[in-house]
C-alpha positions as CSV (number, residue, x, y, z in Angstrom):
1,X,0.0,0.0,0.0
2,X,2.9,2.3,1.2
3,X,4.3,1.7,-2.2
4,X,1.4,2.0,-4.1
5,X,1.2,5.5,-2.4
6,X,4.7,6.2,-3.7
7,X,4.3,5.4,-7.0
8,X,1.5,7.8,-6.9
9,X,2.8,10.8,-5.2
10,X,6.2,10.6,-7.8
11,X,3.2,10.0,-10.6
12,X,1.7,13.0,-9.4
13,X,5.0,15.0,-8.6
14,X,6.3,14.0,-12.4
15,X,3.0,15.9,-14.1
16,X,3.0,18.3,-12.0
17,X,6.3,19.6,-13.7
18,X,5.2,18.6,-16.8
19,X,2.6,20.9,-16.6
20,X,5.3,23.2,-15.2
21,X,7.1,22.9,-18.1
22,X,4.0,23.4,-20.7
23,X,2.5,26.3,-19.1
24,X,6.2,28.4,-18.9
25,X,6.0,28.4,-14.8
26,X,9.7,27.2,-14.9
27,X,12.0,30.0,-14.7
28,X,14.4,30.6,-17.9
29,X,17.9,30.1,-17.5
30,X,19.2,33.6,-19.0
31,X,16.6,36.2,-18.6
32,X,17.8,39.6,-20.9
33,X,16.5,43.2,-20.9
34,X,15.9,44.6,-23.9
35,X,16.2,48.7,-23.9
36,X,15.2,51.0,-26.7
37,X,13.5,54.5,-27.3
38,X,10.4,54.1,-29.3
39,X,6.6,53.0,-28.6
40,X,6.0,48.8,-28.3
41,X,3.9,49.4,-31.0
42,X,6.1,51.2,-33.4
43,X,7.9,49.0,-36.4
44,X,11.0,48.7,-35.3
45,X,10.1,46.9,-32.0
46,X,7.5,45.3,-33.4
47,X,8.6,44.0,-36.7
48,X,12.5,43.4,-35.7
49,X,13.2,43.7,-32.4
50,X,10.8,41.3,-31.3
51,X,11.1,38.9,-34.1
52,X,14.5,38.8,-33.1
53,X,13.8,38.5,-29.6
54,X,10.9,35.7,-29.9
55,X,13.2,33.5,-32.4
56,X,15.9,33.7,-29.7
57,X,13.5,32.5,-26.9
58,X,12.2,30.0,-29.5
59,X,15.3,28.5,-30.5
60,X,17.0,28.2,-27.1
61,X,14.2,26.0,-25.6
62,X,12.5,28.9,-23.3
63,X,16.3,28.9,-21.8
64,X,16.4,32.4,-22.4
65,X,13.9,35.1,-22.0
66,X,13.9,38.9,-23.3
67,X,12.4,41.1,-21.5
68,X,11.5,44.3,-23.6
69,X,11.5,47.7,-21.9
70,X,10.5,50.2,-24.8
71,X,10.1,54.0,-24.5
72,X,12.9,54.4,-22.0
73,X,11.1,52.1,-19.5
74,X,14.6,51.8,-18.2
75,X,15.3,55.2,-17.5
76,X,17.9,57.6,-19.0
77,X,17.3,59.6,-22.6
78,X,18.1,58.0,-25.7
79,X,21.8,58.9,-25.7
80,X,22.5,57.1,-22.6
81,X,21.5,53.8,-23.9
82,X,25.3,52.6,-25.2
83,X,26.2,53.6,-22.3
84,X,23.4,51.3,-20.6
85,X,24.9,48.2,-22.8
86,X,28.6,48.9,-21.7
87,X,27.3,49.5,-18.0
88,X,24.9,46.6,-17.7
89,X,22.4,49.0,-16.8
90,X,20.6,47.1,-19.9
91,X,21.9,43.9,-21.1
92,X,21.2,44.5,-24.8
93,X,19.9,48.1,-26.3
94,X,18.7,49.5,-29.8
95,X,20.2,52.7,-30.4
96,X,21.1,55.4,-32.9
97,X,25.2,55.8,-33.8
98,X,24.7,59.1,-33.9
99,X,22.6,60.0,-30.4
100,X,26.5,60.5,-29.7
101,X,28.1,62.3,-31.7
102,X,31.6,62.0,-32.6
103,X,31.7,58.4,-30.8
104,X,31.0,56.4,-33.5
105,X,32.9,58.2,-35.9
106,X,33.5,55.4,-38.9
107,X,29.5,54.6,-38.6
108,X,29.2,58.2,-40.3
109,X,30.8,57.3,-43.4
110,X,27.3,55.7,-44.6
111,X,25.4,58.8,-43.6
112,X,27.0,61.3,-45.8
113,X,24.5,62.8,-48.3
114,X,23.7,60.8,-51.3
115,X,25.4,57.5,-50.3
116,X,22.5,55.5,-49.3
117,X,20.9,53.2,-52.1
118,X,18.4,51.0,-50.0
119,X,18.1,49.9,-46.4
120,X,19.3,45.8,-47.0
121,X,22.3,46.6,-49.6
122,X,23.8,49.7,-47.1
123,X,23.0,47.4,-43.6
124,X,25.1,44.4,-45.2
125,X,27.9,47.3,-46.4
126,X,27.6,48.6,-43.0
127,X,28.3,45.4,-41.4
128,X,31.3,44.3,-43.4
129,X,33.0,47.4,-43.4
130,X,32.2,47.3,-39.8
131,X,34.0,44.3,-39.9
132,X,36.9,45.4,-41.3
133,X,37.6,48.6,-39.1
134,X,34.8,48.7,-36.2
135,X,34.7,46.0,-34.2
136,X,38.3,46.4,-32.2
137,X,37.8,50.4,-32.3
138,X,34.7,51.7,-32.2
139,X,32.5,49.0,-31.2
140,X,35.5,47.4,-28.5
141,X,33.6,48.3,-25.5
142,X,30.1,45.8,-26.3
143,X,28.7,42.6,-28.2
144,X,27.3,44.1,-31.7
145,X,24.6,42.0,-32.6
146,X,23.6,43.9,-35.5
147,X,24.1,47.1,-37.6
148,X,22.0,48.5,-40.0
149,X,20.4,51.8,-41.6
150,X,16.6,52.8,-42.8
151,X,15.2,53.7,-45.9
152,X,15.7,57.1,-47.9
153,X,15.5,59.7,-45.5
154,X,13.3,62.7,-46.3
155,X,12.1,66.3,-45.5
156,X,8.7,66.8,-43.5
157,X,7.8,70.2,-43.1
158,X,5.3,72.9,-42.4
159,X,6.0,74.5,-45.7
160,X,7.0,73.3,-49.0
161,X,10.4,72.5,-49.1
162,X,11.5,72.9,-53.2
163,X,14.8,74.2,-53.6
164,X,17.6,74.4,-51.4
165,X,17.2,78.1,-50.4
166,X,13.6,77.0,-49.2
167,X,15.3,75.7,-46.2
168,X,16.4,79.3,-45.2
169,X,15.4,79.9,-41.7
170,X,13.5,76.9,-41.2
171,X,14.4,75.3,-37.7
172,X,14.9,71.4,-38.8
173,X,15.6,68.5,-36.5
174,X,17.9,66.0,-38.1
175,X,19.4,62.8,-36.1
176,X,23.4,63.4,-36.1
177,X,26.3,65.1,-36.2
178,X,26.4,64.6,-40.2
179,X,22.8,65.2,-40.4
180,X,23.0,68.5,-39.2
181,X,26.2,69.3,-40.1
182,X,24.8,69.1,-43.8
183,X,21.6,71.1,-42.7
184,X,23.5,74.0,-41.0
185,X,25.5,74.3,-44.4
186,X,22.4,74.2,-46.4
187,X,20.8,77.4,-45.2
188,X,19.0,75.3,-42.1
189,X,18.7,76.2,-38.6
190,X,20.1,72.5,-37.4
191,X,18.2,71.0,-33.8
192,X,19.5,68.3,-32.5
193,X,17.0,66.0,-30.5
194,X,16.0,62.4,-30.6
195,X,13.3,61.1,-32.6
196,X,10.9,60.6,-29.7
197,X,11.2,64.5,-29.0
198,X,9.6,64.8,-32.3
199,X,6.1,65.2,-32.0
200,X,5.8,67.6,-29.8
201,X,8.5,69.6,-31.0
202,X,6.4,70.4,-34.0
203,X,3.3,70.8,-32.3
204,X,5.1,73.6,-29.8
205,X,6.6,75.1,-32.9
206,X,10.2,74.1,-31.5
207,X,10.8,73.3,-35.1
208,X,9.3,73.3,-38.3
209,X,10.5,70.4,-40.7
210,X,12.4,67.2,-39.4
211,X,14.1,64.6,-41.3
212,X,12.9,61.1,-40.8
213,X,12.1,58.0,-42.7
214,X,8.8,57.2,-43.6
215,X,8.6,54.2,-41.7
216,X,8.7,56.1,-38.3
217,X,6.1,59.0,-39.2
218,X,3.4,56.9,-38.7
219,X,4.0,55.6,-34.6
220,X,5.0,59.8,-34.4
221,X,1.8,60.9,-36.1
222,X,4.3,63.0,-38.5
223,X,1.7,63.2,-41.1
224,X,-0.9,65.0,-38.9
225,X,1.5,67.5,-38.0
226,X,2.8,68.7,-41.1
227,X,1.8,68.5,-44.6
228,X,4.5,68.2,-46.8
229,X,7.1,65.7,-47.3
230,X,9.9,66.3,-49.5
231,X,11.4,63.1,-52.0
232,X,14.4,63.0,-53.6
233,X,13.0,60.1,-56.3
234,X,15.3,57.5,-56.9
235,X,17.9,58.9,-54.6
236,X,18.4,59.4,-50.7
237,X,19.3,62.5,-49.3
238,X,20.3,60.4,-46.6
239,X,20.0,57.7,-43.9
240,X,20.9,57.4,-40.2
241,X,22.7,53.9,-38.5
242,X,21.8,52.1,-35.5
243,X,23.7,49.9,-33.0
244,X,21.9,46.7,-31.5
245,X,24.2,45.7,-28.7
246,X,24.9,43.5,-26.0
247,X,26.7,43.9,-22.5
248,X,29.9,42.3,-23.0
249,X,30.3,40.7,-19.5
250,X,26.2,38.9,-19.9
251,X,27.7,38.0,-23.1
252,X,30.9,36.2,-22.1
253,X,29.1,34.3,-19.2
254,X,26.6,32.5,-21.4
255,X,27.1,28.7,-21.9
256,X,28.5,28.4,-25.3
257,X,25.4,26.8,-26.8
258,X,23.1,29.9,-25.8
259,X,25.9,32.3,-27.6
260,X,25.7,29.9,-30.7
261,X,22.0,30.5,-30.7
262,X,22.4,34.6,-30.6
263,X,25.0,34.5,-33.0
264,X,23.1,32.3,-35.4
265,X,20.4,34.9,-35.2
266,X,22.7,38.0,-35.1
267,X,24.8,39.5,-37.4
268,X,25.1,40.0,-41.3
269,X,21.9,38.5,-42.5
270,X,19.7,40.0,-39.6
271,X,21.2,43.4,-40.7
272,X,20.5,42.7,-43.6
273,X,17.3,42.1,-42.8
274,X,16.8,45.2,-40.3
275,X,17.5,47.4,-43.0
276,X,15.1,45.5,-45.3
277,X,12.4,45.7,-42.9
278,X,12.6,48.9,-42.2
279,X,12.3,50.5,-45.8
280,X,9.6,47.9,-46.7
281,X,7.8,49.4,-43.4
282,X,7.7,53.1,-45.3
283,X,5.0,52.1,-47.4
284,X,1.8,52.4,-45.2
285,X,2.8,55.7,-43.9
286,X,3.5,56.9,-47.1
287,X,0.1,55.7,-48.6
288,X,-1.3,57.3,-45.4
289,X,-0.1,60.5,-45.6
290,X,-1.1,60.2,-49.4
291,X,-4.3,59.1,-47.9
292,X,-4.6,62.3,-46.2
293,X,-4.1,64.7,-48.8
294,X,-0.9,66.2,-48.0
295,X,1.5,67.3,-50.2
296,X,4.1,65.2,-51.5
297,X,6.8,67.1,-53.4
298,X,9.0,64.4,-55.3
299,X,12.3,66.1,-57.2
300,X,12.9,65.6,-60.3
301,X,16.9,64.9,-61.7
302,X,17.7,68.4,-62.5
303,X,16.5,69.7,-58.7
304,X,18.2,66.5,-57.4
305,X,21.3,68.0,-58.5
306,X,21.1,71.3,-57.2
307,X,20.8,69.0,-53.3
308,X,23.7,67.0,-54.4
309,X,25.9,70.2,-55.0
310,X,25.0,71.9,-52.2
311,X,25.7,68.9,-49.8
312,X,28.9,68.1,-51.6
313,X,31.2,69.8,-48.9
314,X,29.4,68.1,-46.2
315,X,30.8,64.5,-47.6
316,X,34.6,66.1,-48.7
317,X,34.5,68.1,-45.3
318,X,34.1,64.9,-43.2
319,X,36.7,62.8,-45.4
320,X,39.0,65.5,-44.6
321,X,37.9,65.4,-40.8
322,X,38.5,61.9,-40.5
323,X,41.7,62.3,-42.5
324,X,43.1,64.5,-40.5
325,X,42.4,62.5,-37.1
326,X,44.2,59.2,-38.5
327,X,41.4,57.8,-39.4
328,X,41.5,57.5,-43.3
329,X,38.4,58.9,-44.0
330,X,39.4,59.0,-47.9
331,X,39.8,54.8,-47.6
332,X,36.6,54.3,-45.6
333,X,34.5,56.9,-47.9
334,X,36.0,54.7,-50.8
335,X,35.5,51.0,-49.6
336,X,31.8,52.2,-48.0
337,X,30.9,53.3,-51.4
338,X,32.2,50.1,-52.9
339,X,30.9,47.8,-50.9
340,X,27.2,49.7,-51.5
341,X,27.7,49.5,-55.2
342,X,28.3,45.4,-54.6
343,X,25.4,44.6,-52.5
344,X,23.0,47.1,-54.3
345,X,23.4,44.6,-57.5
């Protein structure tokens, strides 16, 4: 009877953890906190951040979980977040190169004026040039799990934005030091702030244009608070690159099967796919603000060229910049734009 008993208590004991187990009550092994600056519901988190982040849970058993803190949930602004990653204040973070300017300086190279083609062929350039002279310099201090740019980057404003000399006066938000740098030069009154300032920047009449993708002006409500976007038609004024990162110390004290699932999710092809996802995600806010009846202004070749004179100095100033800091901006301008013109075949 005693044994009978036994046999049903461990019975009873083993479904109980089965159950356990089905339900998720056992704890992960690795539990991560994911820290970035934009809404949940925006299309970065929500169409690569958490893919990213469910595949990893997915494909290490449950062993791992992300937790995702969006918005700043955290604590700290937007430019703080590297220094989250490198701190362990966050164990991995999505951020913009440029939130710190000057720290990232080789990242730059890919947001001069005119250089961007689309998001996947520039992400994978931006990766293996990263590669080549990133990842023991700039990026020495964190993990990089990925690396990767958005679409064409255009002008939103509060009044048509034509010619160059239309951006006289016109107090512009733009994401980095290249960014503005160009801007300034252009005639622009350059504000820097990050992109989830925005919003009510333009409403307060802090600014009057910004320069975002299109994929963002729809989780910022862009499109109801100005009316005109400016296009450059088959080229991009410009594009901005972000960091995905990971504390090094979490990193180095994962079992070694756990790191082989990030890394087989990490990387050149999930750049490569950031940067697709992110220019495929400009469509519905570009139908949208269609939708709406604002004004799109798209250039034609002949006022494309006018842009790409005036923003010339901008790209010879920084090769020059970087030259003179030991950097070799002239070889890193040269291999970025080669290594575009291979993937953007």
């Amino acid at each position: 009877m005693a044994k009978t008993r036994r046999n049903m208590l461990k019975t009873a004991v083993a479904a109980m953890a089965l159950g356990a187990m089905s339900t998720g009550a056992f704890a992960a092994e690795v539990t991560l906190r994911l820290h970035q600056f934009l809404p949940a519901q925006a299309n970065v988190p929500k169409n690569i951040l958490d893919v990213w982040a469910d595949k990893i849970e997915a494909e290490s058993g449950g062993r791992i979980e992300i937790q995702r803190f969006p918005a700043m949930q955290l604590g700290g602004k937007p430019p703080q977040l590297i220094d989250q990653a490198i701190d362990g204040v966050a164990d991995i973070v999505w951020t913009v190169a440029g939130y710190t300017p000057g720290r990232f300086p080789r990242a730059e190279v890919f947001e001069l004026p005119f250089t961007m083609t689309n998001g996947e062929a520039v992400s994978r350039a931006y990766w293996q040039l990263a590669e080549e002279t990133m990842m023991d310099a700039d990026f020495k201090q964190f993990k990089v799990l990925g690396l990767w740019v958005h679409g064409p980057g255009l002008i939103h404003s509060k009044k048509p934005i034509q010619s160059v000399s239309d951006l006289n006066g016109v107090k512009l938000r733009a994401p980095t030091r290249v960014t503005n740098g160009m801007f300034k030069s252009l005639g622009a009154t350059a504000v820097g702030m990050p992109i989830p300032a925005v919003p009510e920047a333009l409403s307060k009449g802090v600014i009057d244009a910004t320069v975002i993708p299109w994929e963002v002006t729809g989780a910022l409500k862009v499109n109801e608070l100005v009316s005109n976007h400016t296009t450059f038609g088959d080229d991009a004024l410009y594009t901005t690159t972000f960091i995905f990162a990971m504390n090094q110390q979490r990193w180095d004290a994962l079992p070694e099967d756990l790191k082989a699932v990030i890394d087989a999710n990490s990387g050149a092809e999930f750049s490569a796919f950031a940067g697709r996802q992110m220019q495929a995600d400009d469509a519905p806010s570009h139908k949208q603000a269609m939708e709406r009846g604002n004004n799109i202004i798209t250039l034609n070749p002949e006022q494309v060229a006018e842009w790409k004179a005036a923003a010339q100095p901008t790209s010879e100033n920084w090769v020059a910049e970087m030259d003179d800091k030991g950097m070799d901006g002239t070889g890193l301008r040269a291999r970025a734009l080669e290594l575009i013109a291979k993937y953007s075949h």
